[in-house]
C-alpha positions in Angstrom: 0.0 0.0 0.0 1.1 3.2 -1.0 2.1 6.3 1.9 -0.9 8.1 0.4 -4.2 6.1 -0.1 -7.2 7.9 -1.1 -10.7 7.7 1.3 -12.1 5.0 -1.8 -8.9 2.8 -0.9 -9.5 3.0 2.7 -12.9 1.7 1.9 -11.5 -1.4 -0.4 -9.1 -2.6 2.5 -10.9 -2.3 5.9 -8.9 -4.3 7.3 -5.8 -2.2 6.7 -7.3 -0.5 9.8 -4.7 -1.3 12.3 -4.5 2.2 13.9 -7.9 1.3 16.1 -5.6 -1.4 18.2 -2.0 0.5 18.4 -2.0 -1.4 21.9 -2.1 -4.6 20.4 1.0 -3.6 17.9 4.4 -4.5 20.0 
């Protein structure tokens, strides 16, 4: 994925959403 991803992207890869759990990340 790209630095820049428009909102339609964000949209196409839901998952890619790992800012909601930055806990989780080590």
């Amino acid at each position: 994925l790209p630095e820049y991803v428009p909102e339609s992207d964000f949209e196409a890869h839901p998952e890619d959403d790992d800012d909601e759990d930055p806990e989780e990340d080590p």
